[in-house]
N, CA, C and O of each residue as an XYZ file, in Angstrom:
844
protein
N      18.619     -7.967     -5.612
C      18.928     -8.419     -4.263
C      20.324     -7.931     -3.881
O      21.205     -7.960     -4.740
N      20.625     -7.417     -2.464
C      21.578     -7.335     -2.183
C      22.926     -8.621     -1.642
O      22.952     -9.726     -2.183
N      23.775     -8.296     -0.723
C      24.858     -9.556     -0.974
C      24.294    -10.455      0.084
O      24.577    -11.647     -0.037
N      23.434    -10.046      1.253
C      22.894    -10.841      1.925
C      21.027    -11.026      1.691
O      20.161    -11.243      2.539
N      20.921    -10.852      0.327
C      19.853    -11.663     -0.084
C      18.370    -11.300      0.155
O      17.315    -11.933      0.107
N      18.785     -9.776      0.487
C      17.610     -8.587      0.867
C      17.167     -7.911     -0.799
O      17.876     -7.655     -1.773
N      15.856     -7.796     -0.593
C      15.406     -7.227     -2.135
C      15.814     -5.463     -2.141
O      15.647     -4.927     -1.046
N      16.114     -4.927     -2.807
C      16.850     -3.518     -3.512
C      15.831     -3.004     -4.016
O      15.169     -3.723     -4.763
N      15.446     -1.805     -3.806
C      14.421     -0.699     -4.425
C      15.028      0.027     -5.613
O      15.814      0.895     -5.233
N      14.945     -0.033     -6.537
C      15.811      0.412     -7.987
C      15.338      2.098     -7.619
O      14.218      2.520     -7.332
N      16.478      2.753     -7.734
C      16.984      4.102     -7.227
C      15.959      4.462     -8.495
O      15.983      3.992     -9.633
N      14.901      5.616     -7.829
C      14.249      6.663     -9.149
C      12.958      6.087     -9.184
O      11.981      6.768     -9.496
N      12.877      4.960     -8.908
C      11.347      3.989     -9.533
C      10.033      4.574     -8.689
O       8.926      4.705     -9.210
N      10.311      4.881     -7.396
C       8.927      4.884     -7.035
C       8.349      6.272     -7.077
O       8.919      7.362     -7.028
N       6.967      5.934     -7.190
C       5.845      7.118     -7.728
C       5.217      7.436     -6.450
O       5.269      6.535     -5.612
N       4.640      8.514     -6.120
C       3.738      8.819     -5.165
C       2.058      9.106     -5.708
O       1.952      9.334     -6.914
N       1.101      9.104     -5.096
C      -0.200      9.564     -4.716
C      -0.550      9.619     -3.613
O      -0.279      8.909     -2.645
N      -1.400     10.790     -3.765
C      -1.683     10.601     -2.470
C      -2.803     12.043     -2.826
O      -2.574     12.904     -3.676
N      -4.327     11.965     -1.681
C      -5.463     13.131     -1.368
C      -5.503     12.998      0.058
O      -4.950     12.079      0.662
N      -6.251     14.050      0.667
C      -7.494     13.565      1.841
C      -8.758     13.707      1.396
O      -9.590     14.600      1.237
N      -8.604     12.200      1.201
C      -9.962     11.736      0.830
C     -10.547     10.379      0.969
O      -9.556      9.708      1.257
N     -11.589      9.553      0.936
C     -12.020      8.229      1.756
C     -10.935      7.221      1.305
O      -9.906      7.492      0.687
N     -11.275      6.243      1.649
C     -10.593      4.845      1.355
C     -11.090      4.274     -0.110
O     -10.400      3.562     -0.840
N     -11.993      4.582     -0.300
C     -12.786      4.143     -1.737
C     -12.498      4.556     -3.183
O     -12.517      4.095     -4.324
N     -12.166      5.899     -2.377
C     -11.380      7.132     -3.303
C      -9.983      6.566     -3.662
O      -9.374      6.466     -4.727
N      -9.775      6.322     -2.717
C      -8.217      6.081     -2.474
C      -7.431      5.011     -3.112
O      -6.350      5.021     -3.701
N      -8.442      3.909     -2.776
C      -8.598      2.668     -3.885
C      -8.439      3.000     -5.301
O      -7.343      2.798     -5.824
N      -9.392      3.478     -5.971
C      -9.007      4.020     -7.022
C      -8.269      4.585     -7.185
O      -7.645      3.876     -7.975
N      -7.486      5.780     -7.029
C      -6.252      6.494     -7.169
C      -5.155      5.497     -7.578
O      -4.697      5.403     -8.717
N      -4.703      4.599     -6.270
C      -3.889      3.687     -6.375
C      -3.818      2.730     -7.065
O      -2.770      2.097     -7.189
N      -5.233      2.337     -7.828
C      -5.147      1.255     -8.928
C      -4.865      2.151    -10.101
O      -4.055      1.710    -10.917
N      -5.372      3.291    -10.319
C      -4.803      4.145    -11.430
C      -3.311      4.137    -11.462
O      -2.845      3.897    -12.576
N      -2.548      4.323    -10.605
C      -1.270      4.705    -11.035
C      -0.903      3.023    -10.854
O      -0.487      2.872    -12.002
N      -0.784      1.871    -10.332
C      -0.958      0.920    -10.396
C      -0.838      0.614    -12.127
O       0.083     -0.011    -12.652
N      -1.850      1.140    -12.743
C      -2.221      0.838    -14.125
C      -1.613      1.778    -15.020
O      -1.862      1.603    -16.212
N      -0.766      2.871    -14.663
C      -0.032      3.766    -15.132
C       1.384      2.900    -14.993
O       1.842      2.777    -16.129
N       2.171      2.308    -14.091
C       3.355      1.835    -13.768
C       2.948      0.313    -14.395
O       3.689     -0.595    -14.019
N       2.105      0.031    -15.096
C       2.373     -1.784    -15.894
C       1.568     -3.300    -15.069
O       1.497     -4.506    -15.306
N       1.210     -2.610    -14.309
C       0.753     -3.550    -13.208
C       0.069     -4.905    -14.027
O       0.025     -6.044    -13.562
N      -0.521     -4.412    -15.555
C      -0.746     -5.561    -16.409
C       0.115     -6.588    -16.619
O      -0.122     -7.792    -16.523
N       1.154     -6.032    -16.917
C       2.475     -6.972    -17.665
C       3.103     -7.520    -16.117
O       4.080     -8.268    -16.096
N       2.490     -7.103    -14.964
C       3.663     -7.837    -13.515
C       3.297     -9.356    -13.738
O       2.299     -9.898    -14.212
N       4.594     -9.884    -13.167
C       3.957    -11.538    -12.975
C       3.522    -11.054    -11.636
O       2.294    -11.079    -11.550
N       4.077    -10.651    -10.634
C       3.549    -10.503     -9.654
C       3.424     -9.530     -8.714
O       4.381     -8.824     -8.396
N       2.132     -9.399     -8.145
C       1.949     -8.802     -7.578
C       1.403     -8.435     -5.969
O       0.506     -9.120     -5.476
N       1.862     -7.598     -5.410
C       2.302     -7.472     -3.714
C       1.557     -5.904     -3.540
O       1.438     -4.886     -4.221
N       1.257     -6.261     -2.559
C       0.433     -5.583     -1.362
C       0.950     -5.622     -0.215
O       1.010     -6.698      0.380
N       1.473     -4.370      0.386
C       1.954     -4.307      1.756
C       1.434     -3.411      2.394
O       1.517     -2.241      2.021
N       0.612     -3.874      3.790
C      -0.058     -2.728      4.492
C       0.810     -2.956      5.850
O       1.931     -3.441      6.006
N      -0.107     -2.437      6.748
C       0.250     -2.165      8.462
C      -0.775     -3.047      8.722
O      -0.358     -3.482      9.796
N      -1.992     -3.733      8.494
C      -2.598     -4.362      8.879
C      -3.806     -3.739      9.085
O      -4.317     -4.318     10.043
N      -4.500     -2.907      8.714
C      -5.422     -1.791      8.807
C      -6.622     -2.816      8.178
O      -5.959     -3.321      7.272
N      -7.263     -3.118      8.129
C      -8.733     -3.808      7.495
C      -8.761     -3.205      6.210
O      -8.851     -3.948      5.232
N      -8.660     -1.233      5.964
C      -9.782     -1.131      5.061
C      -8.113     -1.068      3.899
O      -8.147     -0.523      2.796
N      -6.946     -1.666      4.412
C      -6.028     -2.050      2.698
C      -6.009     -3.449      2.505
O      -5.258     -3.920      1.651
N      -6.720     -4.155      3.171
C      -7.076     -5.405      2.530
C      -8.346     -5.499      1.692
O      -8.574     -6.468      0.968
N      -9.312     -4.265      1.842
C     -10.448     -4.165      1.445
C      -9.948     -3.715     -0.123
O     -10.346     -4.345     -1.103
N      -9.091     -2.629     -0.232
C      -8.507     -2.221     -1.488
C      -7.533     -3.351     -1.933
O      -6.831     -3.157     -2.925
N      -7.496     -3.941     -1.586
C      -6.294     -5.318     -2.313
C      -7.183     -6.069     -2.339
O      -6.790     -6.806     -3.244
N      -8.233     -6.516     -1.990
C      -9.042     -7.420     -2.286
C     -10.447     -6.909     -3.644
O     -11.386     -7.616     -4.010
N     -10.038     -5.213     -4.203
C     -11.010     -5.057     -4.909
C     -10.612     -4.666     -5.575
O     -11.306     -4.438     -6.567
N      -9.273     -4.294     -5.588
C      -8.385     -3.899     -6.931
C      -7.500     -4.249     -7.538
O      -7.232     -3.896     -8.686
N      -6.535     -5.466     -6.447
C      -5.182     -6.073     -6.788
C      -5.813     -7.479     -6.563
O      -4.903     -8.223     -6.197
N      -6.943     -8.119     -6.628
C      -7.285     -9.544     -6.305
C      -6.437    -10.200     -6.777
O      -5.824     -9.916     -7.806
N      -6.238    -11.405     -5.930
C      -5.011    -11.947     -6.141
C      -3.775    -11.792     -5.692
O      -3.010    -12.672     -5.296
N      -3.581    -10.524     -5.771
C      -2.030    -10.553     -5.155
C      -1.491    -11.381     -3.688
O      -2.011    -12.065     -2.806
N      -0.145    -10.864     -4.026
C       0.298    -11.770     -2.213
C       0.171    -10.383     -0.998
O       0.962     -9.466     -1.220
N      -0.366    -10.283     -0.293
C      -0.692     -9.321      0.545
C       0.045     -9.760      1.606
O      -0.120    -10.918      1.988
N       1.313     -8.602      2.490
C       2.170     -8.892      3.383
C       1.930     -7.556      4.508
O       2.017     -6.345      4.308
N       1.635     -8.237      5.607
C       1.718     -7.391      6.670
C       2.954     -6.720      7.205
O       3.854     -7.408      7.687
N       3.030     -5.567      7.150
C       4.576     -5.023      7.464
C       5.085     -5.593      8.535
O       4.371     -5.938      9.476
N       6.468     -5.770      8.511
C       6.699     -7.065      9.624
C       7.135     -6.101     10.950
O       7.086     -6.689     12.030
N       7.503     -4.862     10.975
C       7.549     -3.973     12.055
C       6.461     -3.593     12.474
O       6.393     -3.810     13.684
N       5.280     -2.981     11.947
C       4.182     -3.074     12.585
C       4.007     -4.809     13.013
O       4.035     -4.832     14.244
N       3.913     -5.622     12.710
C       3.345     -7.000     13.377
C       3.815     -7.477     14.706
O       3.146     -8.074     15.549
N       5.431     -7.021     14.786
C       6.453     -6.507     16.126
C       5.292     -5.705     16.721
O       4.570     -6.497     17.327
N       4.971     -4.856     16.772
C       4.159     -4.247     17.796
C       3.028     -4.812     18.464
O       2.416     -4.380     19.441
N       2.835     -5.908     17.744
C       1.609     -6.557     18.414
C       2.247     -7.592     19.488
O       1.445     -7.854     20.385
N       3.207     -8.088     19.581
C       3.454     -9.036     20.770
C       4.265     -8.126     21.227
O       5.047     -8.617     22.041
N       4.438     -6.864     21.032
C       5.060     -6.025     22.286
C       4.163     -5.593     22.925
O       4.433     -5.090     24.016
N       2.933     -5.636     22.513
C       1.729     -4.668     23.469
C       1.563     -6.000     24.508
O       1.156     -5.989     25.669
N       1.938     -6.946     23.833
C       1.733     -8.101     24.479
C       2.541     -8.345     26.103
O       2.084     -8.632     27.209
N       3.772     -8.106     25.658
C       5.059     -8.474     26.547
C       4.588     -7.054     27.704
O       4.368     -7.112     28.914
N       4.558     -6.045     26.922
C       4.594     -5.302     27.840
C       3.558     -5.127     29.599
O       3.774     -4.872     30.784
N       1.843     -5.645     28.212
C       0.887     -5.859     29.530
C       1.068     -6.991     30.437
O       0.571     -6.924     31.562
N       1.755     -8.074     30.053
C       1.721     -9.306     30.841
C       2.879     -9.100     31.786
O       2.691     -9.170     33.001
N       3.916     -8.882     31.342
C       5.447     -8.764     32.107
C       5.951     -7.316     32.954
O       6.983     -7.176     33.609
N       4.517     -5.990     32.628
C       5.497     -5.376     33.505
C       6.498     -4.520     33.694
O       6.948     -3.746     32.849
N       6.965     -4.694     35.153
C       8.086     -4.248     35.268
C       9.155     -4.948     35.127
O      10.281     -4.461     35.225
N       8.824     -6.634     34.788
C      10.136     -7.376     35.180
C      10.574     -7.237     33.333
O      10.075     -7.830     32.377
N      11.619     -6.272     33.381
C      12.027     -5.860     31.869
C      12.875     -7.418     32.122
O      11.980     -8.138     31.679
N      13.479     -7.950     32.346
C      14.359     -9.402     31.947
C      13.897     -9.848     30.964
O      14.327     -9.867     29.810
N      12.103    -10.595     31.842
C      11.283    -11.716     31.386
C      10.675    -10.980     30.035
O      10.613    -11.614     28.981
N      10.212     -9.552     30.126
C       9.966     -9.219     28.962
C      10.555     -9.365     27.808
O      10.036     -9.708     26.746
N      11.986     -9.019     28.091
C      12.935     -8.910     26.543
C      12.830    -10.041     26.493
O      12.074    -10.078     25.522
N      13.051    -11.592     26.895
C      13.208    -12.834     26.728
C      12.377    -13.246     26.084
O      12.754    -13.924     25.129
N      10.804    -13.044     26.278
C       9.545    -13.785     25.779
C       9.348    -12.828     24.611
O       8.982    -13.416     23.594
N       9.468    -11.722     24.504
C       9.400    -10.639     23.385
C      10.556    -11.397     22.284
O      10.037    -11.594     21.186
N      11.803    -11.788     22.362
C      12.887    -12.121     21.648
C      12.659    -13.013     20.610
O      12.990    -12.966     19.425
N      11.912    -14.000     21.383
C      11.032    -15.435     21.254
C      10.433    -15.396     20.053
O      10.714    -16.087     19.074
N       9.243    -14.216     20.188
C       8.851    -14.258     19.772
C       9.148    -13.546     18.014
O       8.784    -13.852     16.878
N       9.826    -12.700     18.500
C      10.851    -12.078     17.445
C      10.986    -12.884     16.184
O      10.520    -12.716     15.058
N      11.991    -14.085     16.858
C      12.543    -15.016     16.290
C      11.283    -15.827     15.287
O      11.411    -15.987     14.073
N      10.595    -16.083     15.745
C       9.116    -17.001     15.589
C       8.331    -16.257     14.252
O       7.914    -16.858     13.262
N       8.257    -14.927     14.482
C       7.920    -14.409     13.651
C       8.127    -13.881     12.096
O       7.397    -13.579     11.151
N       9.629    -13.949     12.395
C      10.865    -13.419     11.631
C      10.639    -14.590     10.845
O      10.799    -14.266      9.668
N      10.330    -15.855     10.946
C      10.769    -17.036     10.637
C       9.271    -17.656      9.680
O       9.228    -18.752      9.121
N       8.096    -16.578      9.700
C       6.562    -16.716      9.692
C       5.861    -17.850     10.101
O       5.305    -18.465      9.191
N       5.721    -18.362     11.428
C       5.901    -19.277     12.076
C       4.494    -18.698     13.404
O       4.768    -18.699     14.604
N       3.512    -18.393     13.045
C       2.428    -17.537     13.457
C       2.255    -17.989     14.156
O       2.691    -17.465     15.181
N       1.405    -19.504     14.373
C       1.101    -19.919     15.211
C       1.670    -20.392     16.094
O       0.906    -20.636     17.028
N       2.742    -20.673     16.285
C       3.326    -20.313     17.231
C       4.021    -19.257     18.320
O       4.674    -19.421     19.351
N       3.558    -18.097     17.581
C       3.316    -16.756     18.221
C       1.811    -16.625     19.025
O       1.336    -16.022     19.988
N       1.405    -17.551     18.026
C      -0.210    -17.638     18.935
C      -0.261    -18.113     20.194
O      -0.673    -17.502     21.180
N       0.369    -19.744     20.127
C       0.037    -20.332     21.430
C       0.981    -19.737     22.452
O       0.800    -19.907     23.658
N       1.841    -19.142     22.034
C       3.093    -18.419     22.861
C       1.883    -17.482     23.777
O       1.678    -17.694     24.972
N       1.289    -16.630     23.124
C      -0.271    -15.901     23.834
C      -1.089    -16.312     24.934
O      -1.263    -15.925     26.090
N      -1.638    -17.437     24.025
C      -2.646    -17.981     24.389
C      -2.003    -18.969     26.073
O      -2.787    -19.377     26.930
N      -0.697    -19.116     26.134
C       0.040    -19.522     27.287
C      -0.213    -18.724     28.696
O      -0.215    -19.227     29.819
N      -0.363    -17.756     28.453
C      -0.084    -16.514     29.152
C      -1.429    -16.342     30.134
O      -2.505    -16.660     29.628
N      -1.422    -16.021     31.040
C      -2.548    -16.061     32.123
C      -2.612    -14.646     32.465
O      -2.269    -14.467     33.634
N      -2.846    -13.865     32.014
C      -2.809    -12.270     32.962
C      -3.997    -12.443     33.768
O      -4.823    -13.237     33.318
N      -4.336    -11.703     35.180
C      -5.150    -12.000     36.006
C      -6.078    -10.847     35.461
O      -7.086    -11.179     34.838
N      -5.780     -9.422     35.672
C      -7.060     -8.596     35.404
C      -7.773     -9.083     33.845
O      -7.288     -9.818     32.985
N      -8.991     -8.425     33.866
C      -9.754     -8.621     32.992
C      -9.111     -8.032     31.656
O      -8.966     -8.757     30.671
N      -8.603     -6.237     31.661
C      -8.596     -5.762     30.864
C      -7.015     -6.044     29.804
O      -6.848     -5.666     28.645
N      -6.114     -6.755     30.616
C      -4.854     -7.387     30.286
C      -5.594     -8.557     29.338
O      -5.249     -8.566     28.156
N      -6.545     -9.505     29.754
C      -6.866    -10.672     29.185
C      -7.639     -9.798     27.523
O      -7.328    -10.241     26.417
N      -8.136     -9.179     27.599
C      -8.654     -8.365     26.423
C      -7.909     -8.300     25.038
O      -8.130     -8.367     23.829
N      -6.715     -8.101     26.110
C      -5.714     -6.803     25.150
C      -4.962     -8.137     24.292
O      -4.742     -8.144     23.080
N      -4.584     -9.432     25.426
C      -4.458    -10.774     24.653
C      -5.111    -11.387     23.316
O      -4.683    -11.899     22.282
N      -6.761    -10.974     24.040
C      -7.372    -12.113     23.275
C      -7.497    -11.302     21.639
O      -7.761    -11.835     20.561
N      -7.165     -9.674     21.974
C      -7.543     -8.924     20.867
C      -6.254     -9.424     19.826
O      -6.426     -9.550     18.614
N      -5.040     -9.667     20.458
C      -3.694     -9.406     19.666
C      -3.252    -11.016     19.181
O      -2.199    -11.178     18.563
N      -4.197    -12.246     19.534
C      -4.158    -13.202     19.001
C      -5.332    -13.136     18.109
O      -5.389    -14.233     17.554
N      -6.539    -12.193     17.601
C      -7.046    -12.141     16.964
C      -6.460    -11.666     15.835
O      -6.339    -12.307     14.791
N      -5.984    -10.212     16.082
C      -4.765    -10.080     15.077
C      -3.964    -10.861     14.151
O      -3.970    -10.665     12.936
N      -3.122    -11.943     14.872
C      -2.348    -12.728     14.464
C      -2.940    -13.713     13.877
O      -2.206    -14.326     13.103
N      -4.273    -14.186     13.986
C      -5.003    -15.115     13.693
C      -5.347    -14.652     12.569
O      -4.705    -15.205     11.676
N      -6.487    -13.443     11.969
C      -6.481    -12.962     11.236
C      -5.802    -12.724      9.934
O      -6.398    -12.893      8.871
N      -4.351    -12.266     10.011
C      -3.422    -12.226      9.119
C      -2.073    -12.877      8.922
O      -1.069    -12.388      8.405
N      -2.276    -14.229      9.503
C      -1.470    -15.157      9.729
C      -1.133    -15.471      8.095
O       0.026    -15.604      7.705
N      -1.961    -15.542      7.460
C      -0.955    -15.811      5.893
C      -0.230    -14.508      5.473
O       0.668    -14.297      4.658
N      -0.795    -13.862      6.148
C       0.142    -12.578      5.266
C       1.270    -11.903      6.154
O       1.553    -10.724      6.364
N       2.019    -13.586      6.769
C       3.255    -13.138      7.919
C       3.550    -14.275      7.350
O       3.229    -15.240      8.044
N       4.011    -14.515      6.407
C       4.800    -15.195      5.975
C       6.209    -15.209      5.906
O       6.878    -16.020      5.266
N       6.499    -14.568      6.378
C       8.144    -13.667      6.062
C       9.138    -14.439      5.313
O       9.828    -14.169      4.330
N       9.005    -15.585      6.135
C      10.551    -16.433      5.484
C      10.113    -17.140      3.969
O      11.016    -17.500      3.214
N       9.064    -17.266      3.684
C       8.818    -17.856      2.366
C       8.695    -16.057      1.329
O       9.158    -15.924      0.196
N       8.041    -15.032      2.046
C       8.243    -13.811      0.994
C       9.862    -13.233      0.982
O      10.318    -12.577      0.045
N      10.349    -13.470      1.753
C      11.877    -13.037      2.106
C      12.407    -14.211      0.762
O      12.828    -13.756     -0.302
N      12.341    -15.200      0.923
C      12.481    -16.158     -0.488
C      12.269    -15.871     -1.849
O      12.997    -16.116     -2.811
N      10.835    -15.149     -1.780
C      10.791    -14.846     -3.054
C      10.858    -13.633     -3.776
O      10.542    -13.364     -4.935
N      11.429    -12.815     -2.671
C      12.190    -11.449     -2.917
C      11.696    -10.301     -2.515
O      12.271     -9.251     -2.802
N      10.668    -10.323     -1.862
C       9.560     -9.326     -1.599
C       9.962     -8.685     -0.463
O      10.542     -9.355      0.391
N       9.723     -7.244     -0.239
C       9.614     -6.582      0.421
C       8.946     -7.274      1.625
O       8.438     -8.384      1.465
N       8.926     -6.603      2.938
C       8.279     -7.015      4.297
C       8.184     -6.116      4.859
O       7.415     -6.143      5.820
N       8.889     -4.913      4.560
C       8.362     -3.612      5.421
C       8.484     -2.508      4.529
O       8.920     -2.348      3.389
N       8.048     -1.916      5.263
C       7.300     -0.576      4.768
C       8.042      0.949      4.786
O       7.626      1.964      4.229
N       8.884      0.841      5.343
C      10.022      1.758      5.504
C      10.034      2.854      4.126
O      10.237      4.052      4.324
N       9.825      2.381      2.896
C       9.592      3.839      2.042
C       8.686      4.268      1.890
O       8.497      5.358      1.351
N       7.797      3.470      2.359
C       6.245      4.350      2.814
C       6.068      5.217      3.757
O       5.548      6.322      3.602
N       6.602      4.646      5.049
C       6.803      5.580      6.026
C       7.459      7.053      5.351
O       6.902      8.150      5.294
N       8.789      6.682      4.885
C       9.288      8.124      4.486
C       8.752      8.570      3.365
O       9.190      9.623      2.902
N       7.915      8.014      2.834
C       7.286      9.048      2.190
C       6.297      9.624      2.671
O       6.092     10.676      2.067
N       5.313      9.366      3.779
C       4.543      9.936      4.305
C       4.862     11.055      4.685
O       4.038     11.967      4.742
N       6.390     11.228      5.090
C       7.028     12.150      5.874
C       7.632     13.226      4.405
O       7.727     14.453      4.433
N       7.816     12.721      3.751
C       8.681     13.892      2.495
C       7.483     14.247      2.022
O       7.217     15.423      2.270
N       6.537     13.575      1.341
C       5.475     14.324      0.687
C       4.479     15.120      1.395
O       3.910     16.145      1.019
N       4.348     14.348      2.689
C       3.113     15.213      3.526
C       3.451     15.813      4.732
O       2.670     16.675      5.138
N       4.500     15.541      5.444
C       4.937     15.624      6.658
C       5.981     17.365      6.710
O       6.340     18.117      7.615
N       6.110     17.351      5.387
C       7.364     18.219      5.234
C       6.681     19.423      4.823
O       7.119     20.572      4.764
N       5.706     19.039      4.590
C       5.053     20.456      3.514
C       3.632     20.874      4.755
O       3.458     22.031      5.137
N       2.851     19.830      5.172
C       1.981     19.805      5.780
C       1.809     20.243      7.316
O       0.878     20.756      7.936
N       3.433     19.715      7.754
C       2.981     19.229      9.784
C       4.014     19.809     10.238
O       4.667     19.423     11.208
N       4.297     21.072      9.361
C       5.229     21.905     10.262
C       4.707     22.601     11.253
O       3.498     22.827     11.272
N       5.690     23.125     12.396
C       4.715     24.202     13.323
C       4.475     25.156     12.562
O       5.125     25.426     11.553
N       3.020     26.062     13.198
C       2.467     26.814     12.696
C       1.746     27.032     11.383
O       1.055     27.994     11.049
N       2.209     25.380     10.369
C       0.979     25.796      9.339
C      -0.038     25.449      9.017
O      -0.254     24.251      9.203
N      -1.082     26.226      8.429
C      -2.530     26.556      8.632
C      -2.961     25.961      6.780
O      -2.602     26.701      5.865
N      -3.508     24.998      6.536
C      -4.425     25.026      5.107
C      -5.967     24.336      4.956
O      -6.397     23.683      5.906
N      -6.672     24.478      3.899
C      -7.291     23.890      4.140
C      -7.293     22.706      3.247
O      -6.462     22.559      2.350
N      -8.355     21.764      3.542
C      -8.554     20.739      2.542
C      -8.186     20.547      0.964
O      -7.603     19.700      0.286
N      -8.830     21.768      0.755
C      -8.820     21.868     -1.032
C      -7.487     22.426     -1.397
O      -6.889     22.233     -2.455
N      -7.020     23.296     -0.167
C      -5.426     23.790     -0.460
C      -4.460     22.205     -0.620
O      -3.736     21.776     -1.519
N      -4.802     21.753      0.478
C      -3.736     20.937      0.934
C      -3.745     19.434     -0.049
O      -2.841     18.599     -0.047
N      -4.866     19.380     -0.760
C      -4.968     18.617     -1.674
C      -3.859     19.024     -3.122
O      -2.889     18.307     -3.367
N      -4.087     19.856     -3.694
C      -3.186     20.872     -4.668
C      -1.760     20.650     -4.247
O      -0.921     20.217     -5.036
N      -1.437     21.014     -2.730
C      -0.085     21.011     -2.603
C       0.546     19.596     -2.739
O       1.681     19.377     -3.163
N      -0.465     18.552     -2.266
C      -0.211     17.339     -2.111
C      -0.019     17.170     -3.763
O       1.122     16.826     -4.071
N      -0.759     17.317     -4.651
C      -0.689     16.491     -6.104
C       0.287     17.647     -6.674
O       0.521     17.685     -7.882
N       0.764     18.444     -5.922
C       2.043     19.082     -7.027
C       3.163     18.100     -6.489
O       3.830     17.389     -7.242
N       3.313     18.132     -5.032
C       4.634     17.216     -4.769
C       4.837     15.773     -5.084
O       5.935     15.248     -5.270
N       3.768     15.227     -5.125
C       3.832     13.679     -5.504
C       4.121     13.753     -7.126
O       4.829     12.894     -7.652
N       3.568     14.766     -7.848
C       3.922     14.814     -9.411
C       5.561     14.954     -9.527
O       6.331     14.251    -10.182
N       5.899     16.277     -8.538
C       7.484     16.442     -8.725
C       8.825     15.441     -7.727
O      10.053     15.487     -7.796
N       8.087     14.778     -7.036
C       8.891     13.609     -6.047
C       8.476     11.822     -7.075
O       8.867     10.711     -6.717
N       7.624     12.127     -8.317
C       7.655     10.840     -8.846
C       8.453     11.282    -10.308
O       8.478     10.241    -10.965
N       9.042     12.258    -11.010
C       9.389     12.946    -11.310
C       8.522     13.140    -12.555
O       9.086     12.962    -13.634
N       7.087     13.518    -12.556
C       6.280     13.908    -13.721
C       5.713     15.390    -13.562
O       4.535     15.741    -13.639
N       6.893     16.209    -13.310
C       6.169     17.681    -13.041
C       6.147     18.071    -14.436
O       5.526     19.123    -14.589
N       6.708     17.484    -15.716
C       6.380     17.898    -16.936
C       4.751     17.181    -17.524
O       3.794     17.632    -18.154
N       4.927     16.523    -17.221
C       3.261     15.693    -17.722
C       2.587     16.065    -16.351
O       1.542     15.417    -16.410
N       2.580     16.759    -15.107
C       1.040     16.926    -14.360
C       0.756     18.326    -15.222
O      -0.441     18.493    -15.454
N       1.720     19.450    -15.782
C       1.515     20.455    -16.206
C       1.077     20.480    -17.189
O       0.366     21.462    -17.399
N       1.218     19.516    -18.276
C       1.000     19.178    -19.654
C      -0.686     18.636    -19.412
O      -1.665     19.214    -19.885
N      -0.711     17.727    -18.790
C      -2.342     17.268    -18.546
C      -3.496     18.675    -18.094
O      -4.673     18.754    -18.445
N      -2.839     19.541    -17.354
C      -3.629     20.590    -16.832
C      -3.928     21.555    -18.085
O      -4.953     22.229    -18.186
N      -2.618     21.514    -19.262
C      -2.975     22.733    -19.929
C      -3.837     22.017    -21.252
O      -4.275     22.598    -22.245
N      -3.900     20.895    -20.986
C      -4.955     20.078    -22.213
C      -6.250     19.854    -21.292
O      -7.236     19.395    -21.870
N      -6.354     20.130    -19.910
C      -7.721     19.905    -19.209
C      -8.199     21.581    -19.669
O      -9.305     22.018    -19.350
């Protein structure tokens, strides 16, 4: 933990994987290296998605049990889609009821982000939608916005080295202008960099020349 009581990523520790390939696939991959990094010996264990359905489907078939936490910046986006369809142009009332809710959330205090929603009257139809969809949301993964009790027990809440790794391992090699690969290429390039960005470019080479 740092001096204000934020959890610290130990410099060197984290591993990458990564294919394009299904979710099922994918599942597996990630419980493999999962089971490569000790995941036996954890007392505990955490799951952090964006809120996507099919990584609760893989935490629910490979990490059962764990504490599963919705990234708390993606979860911000859901009562901003909020603020934004109901309020408009009047940016004031927006930042105010958006702030609110901030606070509420920050604090994992869900349901009351809910009825904060469910308050709200938008007249067109397709505004009332976009409501009833984003208190489904919240309804949905209301235990896994816990923040102030996982913030307690040291856990991560966002996702921020995921993001950049999306961007160093795949983003950097992959989504430049102008380049062209295919699948089976871009798979290869992917499992050389995640071998040499987790730093096992001596054992992916060693496994290949014993395959």
């Amino acid at each position: 933990m740092d001096e204000e009581g934020r959890p610290v990523r130990d410099e060197g520790s984290t591993s990458y994987v990564g294919q394009i390939e299904t979710a099922e696939e994918f599942g597996s991959r990630i419980y493999g290296e999962a089971r490569r990094r000790g995941i036996d010996r954890a007392q505990e264990v955490c799951v952090l998605g964006d809120g996507a359905p099919w990584i609760w489907n893989i935490a629910e078939e490979h990490f059962y049990g764990a504490t599963q936490v919705v990234d708390l910046y993606h979860a911000r986006e859901h009562y901003w889609k909020v603020a934004n369809t109901c309020f408009g142009q009047d940016g004031q009332k927006r930042q105010l009821w958006a702030e609110a809710r901030r606070a509420q959330l920050d604090e994992g205090r869900v349901e009351e982000v809910i009825q904060a929603i469910n308050r709200l009257t938008p007249i067109l139809a397709h505004d009332r939608e976009i409501c009833e969809r984003e208190v489904g949301f919240f309804e949905k993964n209301k235990d896994r916005m816990r923040y102030a009790e996982f913030k307690q027990q040291g856990l991560f809440v966002g996702s921020g080295v995921l993001e950049a790794g999306c961007r160093t391992v795949i983003g950097q090699r992959l989504k430049q202008s102008g380049m062209h690969w295919t699948v089976r290429g871009a798979n290869k390039i992917i499992a050389l960099r995640c071998s040499l960005l987790s730093n096992r470019w001596e054992d992916f080479w060693e496994n290949r020349t014993c395959a």
